[in-house]
C-alpha positions in Angstrom: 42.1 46.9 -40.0 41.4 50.5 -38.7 37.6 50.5 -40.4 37.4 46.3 -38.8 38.1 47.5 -35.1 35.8 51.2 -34.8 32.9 48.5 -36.0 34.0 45.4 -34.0 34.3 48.2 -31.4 30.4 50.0 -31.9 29.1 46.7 -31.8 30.4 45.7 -28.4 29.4 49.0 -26.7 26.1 48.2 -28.2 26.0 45.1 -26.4 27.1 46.3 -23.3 24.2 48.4 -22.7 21.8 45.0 -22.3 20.7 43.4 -19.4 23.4 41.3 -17.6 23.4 37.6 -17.6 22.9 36.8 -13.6 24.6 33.5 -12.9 27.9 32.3 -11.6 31.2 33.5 -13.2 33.2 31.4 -14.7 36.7 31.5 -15.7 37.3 30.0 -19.4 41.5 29.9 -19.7 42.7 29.9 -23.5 43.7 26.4 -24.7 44.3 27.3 -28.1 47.4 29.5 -28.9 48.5 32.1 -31.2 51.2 31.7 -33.6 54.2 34.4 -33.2 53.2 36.2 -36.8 49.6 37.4 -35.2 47.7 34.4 -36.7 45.4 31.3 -35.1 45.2 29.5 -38.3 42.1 28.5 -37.9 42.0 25.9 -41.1 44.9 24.3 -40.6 45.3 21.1 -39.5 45.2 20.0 -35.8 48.7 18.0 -35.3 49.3 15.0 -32.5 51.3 17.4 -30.6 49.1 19.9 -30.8 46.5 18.7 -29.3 48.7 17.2 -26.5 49.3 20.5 -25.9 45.9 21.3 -25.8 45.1 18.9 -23.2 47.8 19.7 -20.9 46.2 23.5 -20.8 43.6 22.1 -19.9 45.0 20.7 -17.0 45.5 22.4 -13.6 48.7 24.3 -12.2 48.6 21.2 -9.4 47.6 17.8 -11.7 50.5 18.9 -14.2 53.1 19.1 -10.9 52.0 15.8 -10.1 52.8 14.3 -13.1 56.7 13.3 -13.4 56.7 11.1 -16.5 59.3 11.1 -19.4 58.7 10.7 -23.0 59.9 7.3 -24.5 59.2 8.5 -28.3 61.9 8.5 -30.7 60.6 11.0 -32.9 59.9 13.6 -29.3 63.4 14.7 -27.8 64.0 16.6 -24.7 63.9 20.3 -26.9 60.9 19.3 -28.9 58.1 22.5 -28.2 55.5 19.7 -26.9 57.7 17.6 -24.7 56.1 18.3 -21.8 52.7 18.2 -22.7 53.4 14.8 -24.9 55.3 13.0 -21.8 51.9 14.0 -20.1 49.7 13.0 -22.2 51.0 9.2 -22.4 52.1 9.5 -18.2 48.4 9.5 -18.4 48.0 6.7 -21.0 45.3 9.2 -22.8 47.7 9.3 -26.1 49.4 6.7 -26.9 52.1 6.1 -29.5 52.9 3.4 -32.1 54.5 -0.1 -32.1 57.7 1.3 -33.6 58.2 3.8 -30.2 57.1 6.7 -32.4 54.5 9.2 -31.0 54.3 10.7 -34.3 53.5 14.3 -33.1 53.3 16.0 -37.1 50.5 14.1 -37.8 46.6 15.0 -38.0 44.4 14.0 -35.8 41.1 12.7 -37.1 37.7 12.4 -35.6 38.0 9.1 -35.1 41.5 9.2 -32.9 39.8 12.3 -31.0 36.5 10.2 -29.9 39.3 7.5 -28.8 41.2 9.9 -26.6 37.8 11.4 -25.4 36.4 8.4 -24.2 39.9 7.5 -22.5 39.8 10.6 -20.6 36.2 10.1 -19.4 36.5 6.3 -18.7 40.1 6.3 -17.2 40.3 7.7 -13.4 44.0 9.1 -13.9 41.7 10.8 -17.3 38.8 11.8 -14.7 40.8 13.6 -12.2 43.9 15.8 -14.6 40.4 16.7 -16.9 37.2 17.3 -14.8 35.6 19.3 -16.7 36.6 17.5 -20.0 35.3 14.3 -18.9 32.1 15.1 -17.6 31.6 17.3 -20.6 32.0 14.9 -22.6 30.1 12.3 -20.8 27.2 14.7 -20.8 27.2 14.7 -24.9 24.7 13.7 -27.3 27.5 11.7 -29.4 26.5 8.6 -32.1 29.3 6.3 -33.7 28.1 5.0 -36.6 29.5 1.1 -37.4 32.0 1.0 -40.2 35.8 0.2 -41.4 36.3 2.9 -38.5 34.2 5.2 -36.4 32.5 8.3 -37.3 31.8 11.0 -35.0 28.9 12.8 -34.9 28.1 15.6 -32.7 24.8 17.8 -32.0 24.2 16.8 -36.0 28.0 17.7 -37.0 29.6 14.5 -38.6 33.3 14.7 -39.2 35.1 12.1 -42.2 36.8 9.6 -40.7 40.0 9.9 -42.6 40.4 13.5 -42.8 42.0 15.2 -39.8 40.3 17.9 -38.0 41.3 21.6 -38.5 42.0 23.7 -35.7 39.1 25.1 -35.6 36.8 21.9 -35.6 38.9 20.8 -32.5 37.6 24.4 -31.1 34.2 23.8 -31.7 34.0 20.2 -30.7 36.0 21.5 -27.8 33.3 24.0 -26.7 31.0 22.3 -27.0 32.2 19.9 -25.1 33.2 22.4 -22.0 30.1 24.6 -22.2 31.7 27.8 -23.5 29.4 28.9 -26.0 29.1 32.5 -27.2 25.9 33.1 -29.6 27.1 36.0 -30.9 29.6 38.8 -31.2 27.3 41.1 -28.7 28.7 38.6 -26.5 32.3 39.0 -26.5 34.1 42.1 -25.0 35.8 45.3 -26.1 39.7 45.1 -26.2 39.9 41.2 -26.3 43.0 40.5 -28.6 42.5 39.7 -32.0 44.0 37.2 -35.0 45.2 38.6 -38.4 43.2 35.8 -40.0 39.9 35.9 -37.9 39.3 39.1 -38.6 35.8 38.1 -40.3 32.9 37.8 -37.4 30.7 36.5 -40.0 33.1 33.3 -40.8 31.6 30.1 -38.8 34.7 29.9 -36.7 35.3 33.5 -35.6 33.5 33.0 -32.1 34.3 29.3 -31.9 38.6 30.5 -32.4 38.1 33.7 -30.2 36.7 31.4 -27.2 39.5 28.6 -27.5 42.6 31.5 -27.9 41.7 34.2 -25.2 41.6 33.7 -21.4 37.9 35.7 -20.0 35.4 35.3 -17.4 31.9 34.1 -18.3 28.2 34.2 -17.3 26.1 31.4 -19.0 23.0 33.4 -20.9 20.5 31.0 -22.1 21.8 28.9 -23.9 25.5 30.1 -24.3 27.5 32.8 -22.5 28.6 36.2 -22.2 31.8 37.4 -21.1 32.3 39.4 -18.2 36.2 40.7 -18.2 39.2 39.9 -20.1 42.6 37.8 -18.7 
């Protein structure tokens, strides 16, 4: 761990010595959180209530105070973790639950329930105004649905299995992607940002992808992804 941080740490001074990006800063808060033992788990599975959660980070201090709605669900009580974010999400009518009264918030979420709740957000005003920058993200997107039993999602050439749900970091990347916060590389992340006792590997594909989601930093877009500017 040691050995990981002196070259994590080498290669961000390195990077600091280049030109700055000049463009507008940007603030990208953390919508992704850490798990009390140090990890992101990264490959795990993205759960209902997790990405509720998700959402509702996404949201501003002011559209969450506005928002007054209880949850109905059965299965999410007044001390469950997400009860705030879940009676949020369906105040909204961006997640919905089933016919039983069940919001069923240990299941996965596949790509096919995520493109529903994107296009909800982006087609829905109450969706338009809690998540700006969501919606018009994801309106901007090059996304194809390919005709089936169900829909596929493809994205920039990335085509998730219908059935399967998505792991955490999938929902990172298609999350990114979706809100323009797009490192290149490590040269473009900064010294001392906090890191996760299993994304410790910068080659892995998800390192910058679960480093973006988890950590709140300023931004300057650099051709075509970003470079941060200052931590918290």
């Amino acid at each position: 761990m040691k050995i990981f941080r002196k070259l994590l740490l080498a290669v961000l001074l390195l990077a600091a010595l280049r030109v700055p990006c000049f463009a507008q800063e940007a603030f990208h808060g953390a919508y992704l959180q850490g798990f009390p033992d140090g990890s992101i788990r990264p490959e795990k599975q993205v759960t209902r209530a997790e990405l509720a959660e998700i959402l509702h980070r996404m949201m501003s201090p002011d559209a969450r105070q506005e928002l007054t709605s209880e949850s109905a669900f059965r299965d999410v009580g007044c001390g469950h973790w997400a009860y705030e974010a879940v009676s949020a999400m369906a105040g909204l009518r961006l997640m919905l639950g089933d016919g039983n009264g069940n919001f069923r918030p240990d299941d996965g979420v596949t790509s096919e329930e995520l493109s529903i709740i994107l296009e909800r957000v982006r087609a829905q005003e109450s969706g338009k105004e809690a998540l700006a920058a969501l919606s018009s993200g994801w309106a901007a997107q090059d996304v194809t649905f390919e005709a089936g039993n169900g829909w596929v999602m493809g994205l920039h050439g990335a085509v998730f299995s219908k059935e399967q749900a998505l792991s955490r970091a999938e929902l990172a990347e298609i999350l990114n992607r979706i809100l323009g916060r797009t490192p290149q590389s490590l040269s473009d992340l900064l010294v001392g940002m906090p890191l996760f006792s299993d994304n410790l590997d910068t080659e892995a594909p998800y390192f910058l992808a679960m480093q973006e989601a988890a950590i709140d930093h300023t931004a300057r877009a650099c051709g075509d992804g970003e470079r941060w500017t200052g931590l918290g």
